[in-house]
TORTORVO-609451 format. One line per 8 residues: number of its first residue (from 1); their letters; for each residue x, y, z of N, C-alpha, C. Coordinates in steps of 0.05 Angstrom, whole numbers, plus 5000, padded with zeros to 4 digits. Each point is the difference from the previous one (the first is absolute). Example, Ala and Ser with C-alpha at 12.3 -4.5 7.8 and 13.67 -1.06 7.14 Angstrom:
2
1	AS	5264:4886:5156:4982:5024:5000:5018:5024:5000; 4993:5021:4986:5016:5024:5001:4985:5022:5014
END
This chain:
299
1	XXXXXXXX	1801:7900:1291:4979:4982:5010:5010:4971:4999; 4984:4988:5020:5016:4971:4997:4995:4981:4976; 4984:5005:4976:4992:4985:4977:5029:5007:4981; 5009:5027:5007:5027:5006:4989:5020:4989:5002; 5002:4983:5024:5022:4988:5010:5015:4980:4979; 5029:5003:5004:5012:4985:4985:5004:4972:5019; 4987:4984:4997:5008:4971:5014:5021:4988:4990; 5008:5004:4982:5024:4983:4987:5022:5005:5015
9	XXXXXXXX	5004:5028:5010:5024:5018:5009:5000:4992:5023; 4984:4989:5017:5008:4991:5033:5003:4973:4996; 5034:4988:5007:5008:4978:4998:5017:4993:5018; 5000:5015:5030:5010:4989:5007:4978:4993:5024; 5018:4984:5027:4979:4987:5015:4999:5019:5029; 4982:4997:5014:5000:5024:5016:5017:4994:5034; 5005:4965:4998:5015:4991:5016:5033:5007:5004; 5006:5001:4968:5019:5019:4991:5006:5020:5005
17	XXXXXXXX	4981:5026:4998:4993:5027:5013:5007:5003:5029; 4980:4978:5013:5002:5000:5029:5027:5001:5008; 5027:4977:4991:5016:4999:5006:5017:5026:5000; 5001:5011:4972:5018:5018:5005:4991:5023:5011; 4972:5012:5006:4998:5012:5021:5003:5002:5029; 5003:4974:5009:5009:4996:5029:5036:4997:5002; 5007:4998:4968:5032:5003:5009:5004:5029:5007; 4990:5013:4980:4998:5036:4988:5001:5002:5038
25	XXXXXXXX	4981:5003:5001:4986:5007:5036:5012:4991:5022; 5019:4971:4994:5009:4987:5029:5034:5000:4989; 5020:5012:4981:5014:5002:4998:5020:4977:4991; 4993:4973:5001:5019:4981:4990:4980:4972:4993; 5014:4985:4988:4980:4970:4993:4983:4991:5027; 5028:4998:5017:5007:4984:5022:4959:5007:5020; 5008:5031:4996:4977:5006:5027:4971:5005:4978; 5002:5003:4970:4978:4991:4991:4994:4982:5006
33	XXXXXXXX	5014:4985:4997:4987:4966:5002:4986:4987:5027; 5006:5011:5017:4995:4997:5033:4969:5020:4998; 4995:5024:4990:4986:5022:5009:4978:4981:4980; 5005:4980:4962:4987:4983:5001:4988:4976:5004; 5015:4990:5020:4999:4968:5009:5008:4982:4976; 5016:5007:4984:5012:4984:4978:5028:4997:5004; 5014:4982:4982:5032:4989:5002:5013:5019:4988; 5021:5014:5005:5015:5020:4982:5004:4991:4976
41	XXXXXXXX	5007:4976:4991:5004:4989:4969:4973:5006:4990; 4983:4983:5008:4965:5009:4983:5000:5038:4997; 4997:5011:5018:5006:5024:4998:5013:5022:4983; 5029:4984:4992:5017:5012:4980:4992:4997:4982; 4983:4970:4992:4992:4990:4974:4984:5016:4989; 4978:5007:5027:4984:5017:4984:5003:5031:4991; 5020:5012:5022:5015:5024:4987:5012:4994:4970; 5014:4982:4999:5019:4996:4969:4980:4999:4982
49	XXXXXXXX	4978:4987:5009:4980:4994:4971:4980:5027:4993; 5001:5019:5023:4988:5015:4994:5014:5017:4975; 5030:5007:5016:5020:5016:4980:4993:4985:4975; 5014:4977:4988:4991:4990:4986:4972:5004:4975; 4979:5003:5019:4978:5004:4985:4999:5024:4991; 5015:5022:5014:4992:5016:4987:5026:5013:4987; 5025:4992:5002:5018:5010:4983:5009:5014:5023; 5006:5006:5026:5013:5026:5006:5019:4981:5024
57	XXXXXXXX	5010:5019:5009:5019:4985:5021:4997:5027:5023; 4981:4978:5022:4982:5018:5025:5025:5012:5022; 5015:4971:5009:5017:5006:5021:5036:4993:5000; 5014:5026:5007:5026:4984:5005:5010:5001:5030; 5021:4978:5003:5016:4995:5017:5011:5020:5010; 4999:5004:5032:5015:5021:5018:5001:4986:5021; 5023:4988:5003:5014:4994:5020:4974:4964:5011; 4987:5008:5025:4986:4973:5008:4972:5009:4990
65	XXXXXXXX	4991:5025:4992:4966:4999:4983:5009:5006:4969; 4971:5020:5001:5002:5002:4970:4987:5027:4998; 5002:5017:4979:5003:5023:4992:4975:5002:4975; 4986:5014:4995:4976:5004:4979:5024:5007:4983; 5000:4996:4967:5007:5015:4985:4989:5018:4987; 5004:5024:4979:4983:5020:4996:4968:4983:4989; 5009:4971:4981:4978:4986:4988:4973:4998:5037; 5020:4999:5018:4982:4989:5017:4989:5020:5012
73	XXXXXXXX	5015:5028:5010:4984:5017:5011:4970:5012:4988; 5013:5003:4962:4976:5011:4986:4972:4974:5005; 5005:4978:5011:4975:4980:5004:4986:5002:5028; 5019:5013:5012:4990:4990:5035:4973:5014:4997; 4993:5029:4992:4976:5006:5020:4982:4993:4985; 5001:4995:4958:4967:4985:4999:5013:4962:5013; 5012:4990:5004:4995:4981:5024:4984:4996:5016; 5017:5020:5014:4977:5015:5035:4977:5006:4994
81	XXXXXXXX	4987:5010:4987:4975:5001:4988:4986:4977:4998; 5009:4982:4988:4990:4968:4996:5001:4993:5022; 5023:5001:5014:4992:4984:5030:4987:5011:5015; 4991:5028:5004:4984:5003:5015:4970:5000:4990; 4993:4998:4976:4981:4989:4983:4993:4964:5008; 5026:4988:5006:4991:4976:5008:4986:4989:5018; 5015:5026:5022:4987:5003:5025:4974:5005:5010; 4989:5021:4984:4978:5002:4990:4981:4974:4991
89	XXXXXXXX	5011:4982:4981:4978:4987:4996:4999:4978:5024; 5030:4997:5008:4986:4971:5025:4987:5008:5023; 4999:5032:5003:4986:5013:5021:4968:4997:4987; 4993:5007:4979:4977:5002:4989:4981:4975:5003; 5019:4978:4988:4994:4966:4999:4995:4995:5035; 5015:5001:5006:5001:4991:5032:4968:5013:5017; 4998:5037:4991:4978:5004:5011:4977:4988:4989; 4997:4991:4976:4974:4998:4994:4996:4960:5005
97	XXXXXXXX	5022:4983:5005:4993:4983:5002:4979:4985:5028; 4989:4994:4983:4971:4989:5018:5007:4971:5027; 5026:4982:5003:5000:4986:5011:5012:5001:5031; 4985:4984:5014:5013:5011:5028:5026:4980:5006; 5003:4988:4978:5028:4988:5015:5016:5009:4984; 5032:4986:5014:5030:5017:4981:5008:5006:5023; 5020:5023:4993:5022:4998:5027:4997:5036:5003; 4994:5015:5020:4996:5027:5010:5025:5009:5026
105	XXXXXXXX	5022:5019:4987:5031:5013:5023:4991:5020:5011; 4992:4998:5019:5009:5014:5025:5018:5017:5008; 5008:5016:5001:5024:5019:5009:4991:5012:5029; 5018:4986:5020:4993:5009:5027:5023:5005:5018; 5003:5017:5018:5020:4997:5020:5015:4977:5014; 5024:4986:4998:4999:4979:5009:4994:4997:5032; 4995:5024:5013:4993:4986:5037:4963:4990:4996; 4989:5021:4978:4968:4989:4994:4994:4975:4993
113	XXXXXXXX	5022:4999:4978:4999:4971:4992:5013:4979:5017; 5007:4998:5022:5014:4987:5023:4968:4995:5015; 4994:5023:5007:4981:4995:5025:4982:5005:4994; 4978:5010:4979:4977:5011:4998:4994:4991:4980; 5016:4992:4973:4973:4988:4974:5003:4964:5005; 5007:4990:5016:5001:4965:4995:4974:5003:5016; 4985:5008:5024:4975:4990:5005:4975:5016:4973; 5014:5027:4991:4983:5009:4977:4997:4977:4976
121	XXXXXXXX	5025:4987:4989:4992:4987:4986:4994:4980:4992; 5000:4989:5031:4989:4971:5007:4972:4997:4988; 4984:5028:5012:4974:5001:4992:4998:5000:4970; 5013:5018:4981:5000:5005:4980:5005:4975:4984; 5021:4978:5011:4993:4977:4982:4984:4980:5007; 4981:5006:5012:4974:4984:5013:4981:5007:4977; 4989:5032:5003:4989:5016:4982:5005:4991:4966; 5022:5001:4996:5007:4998:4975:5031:4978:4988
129	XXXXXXXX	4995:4975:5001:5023:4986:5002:5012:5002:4981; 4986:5011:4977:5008:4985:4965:5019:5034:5001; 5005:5020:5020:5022:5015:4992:5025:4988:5014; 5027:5014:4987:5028:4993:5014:5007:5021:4999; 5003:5005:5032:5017:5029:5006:5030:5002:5004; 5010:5019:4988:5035:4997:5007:4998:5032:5013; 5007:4998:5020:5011:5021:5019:5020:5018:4990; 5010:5017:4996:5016:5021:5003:5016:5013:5021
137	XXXXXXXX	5015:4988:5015:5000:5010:5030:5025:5021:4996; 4995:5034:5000:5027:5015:4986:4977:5029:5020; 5025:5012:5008:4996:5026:5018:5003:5018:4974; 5003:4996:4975:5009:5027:4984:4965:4999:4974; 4997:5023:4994:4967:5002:4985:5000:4982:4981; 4996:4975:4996:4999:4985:4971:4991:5019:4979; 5006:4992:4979:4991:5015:4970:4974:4984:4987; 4975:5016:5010:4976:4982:4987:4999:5008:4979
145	XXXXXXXX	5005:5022:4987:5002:5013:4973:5010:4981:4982; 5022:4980:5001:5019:4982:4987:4994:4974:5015; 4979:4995:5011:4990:4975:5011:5027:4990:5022; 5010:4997:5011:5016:4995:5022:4979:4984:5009; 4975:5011:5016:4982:4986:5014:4976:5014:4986; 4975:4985:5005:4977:5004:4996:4987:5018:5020; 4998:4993:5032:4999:5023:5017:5017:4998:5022; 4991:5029:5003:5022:5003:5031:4989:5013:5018
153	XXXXXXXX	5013:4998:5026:4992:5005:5022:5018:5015:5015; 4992:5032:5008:5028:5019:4995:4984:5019:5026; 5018:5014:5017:4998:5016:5016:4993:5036:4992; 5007:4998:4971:4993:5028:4982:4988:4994:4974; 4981:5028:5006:4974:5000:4976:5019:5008:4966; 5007:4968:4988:5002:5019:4969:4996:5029:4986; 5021:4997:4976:4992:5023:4988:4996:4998:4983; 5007:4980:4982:4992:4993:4975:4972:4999:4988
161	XXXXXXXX	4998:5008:4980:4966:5003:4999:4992:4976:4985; 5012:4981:4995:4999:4975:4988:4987:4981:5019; 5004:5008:5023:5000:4981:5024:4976:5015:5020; 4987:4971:5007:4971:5013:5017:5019:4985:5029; 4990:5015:5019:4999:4999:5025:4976:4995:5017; 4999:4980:5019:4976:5005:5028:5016:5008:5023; 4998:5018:5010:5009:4996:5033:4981:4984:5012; 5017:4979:5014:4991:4975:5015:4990:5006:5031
169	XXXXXXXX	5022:5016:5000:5006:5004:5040:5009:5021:5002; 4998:5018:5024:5015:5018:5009:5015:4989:5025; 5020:4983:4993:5008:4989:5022:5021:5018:5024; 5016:4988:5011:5013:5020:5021:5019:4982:5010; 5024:5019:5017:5023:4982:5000:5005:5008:5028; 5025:4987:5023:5007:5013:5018:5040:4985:5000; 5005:5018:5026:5019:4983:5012:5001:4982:5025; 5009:4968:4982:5001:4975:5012:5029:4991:5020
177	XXXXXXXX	4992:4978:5015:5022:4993:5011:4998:4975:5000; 5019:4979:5011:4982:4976:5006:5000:4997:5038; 4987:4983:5013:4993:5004:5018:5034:4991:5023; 5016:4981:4978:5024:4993:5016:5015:5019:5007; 5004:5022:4973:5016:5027:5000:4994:5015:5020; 4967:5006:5008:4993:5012:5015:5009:4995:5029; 5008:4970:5009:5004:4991:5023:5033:5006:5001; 5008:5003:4986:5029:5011:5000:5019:5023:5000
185	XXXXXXXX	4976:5021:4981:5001:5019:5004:4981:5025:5013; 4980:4981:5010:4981:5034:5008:4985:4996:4981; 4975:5014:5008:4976:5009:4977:5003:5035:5009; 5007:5008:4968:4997:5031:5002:4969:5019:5006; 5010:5006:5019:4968:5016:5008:4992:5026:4985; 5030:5018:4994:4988:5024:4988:5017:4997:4969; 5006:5012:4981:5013:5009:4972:5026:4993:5004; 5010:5018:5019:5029:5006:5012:5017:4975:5011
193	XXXXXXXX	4978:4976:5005:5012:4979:5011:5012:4990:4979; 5001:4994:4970:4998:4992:4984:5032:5005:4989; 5005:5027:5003:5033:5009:4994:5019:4974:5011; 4994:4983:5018:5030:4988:5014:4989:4972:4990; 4983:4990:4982:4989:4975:4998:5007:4992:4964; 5018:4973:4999:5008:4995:4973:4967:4988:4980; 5011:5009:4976:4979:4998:4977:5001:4985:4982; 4983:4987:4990:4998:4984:4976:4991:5023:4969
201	XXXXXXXX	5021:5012:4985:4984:5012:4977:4996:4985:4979; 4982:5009:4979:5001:4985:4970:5003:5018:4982; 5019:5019:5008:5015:5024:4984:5035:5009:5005; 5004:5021:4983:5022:5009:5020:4996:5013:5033; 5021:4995:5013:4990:5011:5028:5003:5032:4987; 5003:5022:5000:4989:5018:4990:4978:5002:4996; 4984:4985:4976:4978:5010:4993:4974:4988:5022; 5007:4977:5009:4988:4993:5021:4990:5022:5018
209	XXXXXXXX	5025:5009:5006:4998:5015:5026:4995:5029:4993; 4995:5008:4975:4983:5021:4982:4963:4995:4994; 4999:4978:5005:4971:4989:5004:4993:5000:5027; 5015:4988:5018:4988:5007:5023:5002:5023:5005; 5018:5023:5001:5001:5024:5012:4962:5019:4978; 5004:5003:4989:4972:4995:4990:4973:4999:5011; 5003:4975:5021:4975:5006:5014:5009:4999:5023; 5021:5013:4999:5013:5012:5037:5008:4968:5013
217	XXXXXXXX	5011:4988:4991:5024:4983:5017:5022:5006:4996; 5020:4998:5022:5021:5012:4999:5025:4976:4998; 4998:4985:4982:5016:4980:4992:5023:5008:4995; 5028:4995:4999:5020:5013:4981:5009:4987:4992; 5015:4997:4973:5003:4977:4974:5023:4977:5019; 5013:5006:5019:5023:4982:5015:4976:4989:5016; 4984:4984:5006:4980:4988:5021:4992:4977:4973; 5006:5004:4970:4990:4983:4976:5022:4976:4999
225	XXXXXXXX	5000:4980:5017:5021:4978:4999:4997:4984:4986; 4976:4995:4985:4991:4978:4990:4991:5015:4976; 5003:4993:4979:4983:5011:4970:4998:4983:4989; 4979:4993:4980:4998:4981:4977:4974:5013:4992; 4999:5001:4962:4981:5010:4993:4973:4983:4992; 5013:4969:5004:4972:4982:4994:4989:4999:5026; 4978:5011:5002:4981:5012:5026:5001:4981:5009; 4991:4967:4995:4989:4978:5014:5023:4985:5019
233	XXXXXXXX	5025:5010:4990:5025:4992:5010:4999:5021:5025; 4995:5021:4996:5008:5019:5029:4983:4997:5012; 4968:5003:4991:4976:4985:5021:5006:4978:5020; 5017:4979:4988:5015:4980:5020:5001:5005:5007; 5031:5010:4993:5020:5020:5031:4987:5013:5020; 4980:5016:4996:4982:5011:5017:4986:4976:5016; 4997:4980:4990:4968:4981:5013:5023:4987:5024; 5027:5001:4990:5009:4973:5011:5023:5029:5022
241	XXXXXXXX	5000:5021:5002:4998:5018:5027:5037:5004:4992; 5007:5016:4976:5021:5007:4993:5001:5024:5005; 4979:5012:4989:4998:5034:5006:4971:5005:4996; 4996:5028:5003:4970:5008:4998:5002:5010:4963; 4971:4993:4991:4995:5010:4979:4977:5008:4989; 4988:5018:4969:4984:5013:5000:4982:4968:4990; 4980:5005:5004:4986:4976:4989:4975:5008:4994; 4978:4989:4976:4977:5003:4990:4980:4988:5026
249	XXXXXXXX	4977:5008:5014:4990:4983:5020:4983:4978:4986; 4999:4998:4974:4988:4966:4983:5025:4981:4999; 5024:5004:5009:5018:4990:4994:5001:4998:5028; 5000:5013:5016:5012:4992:5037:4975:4984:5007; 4980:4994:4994:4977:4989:5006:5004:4970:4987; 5021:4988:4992:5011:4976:4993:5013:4993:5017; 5017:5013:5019:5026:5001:5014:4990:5008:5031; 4993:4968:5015:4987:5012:5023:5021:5005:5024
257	XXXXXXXX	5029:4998:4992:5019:5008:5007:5015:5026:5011; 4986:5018:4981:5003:5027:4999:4976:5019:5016; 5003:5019:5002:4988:5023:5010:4999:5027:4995; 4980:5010:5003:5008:5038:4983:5013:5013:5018; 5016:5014:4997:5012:5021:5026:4986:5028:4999; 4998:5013:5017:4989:5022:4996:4976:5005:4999; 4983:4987:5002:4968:4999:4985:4993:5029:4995; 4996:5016:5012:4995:5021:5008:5003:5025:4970
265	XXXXXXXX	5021:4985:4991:5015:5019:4973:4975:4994:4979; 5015:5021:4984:4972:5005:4973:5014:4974:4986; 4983:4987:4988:4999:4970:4984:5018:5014:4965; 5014:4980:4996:5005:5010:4963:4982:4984:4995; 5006:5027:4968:4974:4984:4982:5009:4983:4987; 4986:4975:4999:5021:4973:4977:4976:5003:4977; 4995:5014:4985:4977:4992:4978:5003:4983:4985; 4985:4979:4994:4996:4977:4985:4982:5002:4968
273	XXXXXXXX	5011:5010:4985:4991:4999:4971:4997:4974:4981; 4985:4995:4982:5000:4974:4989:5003:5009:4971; 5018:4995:4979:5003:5017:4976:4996:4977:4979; 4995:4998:4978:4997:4985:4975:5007:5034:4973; 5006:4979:4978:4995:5014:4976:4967:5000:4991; 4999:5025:4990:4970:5003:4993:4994:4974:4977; 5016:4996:4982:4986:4974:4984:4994:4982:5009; 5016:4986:5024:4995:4986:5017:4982:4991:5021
281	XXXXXXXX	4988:5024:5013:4976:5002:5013:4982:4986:4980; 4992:5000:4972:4983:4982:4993:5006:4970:4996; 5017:4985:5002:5009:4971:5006:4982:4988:5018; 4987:4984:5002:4986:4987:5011:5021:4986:5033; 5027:4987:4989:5009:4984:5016:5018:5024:5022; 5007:5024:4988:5014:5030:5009:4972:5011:5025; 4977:4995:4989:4987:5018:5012:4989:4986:5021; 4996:4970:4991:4996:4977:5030:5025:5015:5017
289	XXXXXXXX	5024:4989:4992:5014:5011:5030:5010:5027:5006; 4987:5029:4984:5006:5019:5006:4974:4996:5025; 4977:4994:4996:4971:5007:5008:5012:4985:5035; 5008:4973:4995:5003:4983:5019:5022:5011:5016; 5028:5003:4998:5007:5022:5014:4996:5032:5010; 4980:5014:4984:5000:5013:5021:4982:4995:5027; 4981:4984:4991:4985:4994:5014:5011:4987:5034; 5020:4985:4987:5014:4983:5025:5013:5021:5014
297	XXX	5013:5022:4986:5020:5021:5009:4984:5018:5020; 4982:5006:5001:4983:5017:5003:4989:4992:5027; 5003:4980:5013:4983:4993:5019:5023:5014:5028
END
């Protein structure tokens, strides 16, 4: 029980802890210190003082990182425990705090965050000025579990049961062109036209052309001349009539440049999910702009 507790016996500091668990985890001083936004010397200091405090010697030298020694492996996982205990409490603190200002991350696709949340959160800092939003603009799932971002805005429904979801939209996607390309090359009238016409992917051409075959276009991975996986960059290429590409129609509806090809074809589905951590949903300043984006999203 906690009245049992020996207080005397915890002496060291937990900033200390922190450190050498992000060496443990990121393999050398160098990329602890980066993964903490601290100077590698502060860093070491606080590794050395930990050894120190407690008599053992955590890490040795291998080559450009560093190596747990047996003192350090037998510490890592009640560590990990603590840190994810930590995590725990600033998730806890954070949900229950009552103020609507402070700073709320976003984790969003960077072509969304290009063209679709700056008139969203124009409104949102009208609504609510006393927040500061920092964007997340990254195509890969942020980790809301470990706070990366507060919420996100993702094309797939979570699985984590930590994490509440709204579906926002059932949005829908097609294939775009821009209207110059079209004047240069033809507008494809049926599927088939599509084989002899170069492409903009934001994958490998393979898997591209494993998505389109899918819903029956007959693309083949040599027609993929153009790849880049930050969407907002190939959306260009597309607007500005490089090649044809797949595009979200909330995103081609920015770009009065472009055009759908095909109309006729069954639409993809682009679903629009809005995710937070469950502690979070109670935050006052989390739930202003969970509430406020979907709402904007949604229209």
């Amino acid at each position: 029980m906690l009245k049992c507790m020996n207080w005397q016996a915890i002496t060291f500091d937990w900033n200390q802890v922190r450190a050498f668990l992000a060496t443990a985890e990121e393999g050398s001083l160098s990329a602890a210190a980066r993964a903490l936004g601290l100077a590698q010397p502060t860093l070491g200091r606080q590794v050395a003082a930990l050894e120190e405090r407690l008599g053992v010697i955590l890490f040795e030298r291998v080559g450009r990182g560093v190596a747990l020694t047996q003192a350090g492996r037998d510490l890592l996982d009640p560590v990990r425990a603590m840190g994810e205990a930590a995590h725990r409490i600033a998730l806890v603190a954070a949900g229950r705090a009552e103020s609507v200002a402070g700073k709320v991350c976003i984790s969003v696709a960077d072509v969304m965050a290009a063209y679709v949340l700056p008139g969203v959160l124009a409104d949102l800092r009208e609504a609510a000025p006393d927040i500061d939003i920092e964007i997340l603009a990254t195509n890969s799932l942020s980790d809301l579990l470990h706070r990366e971002a507060d919420i996100a805005i993702r094309h797939v429904r979570p699985e984590e049961p930590d994490l509440v979801a709204r579906l926002v939209r059932e949005g829908a996607g097609g294939i775009y062109a821009a209207q110059s390309f079209l004047r240069r090359h033809g507008r494809p009238r049926v599927p088939a036209d599509l084989e002899t016409l170069p492409f903009v992917g934001m994958a490998s051409p393979e898997r591209m052309a494993e998505e389109l075959a899918r819903i029956g276009l007959p693309v083949p991975p040599r027609n993929f001349v153009l790849t880049c996986e930050n969407m907002a960059v190939a959306c260009e290429m597309v607007r500005q009539g490089l090649g044809v590409g797949v595009m979200s129609d909330d995103i081609a509806s920015h770009m009065p440049e472009v055009e759908r090809l095909l109309p006729d074809l069954p639409p993809i589905p682009v679903p629009l999910w809005l995710v937070t951590h469950r502690e979070l949903r109670t935050s006052r300043r989390i739930r202003v702009v969970f509430d406020h984006l979907a709402a904007a999203l949604a229209r």
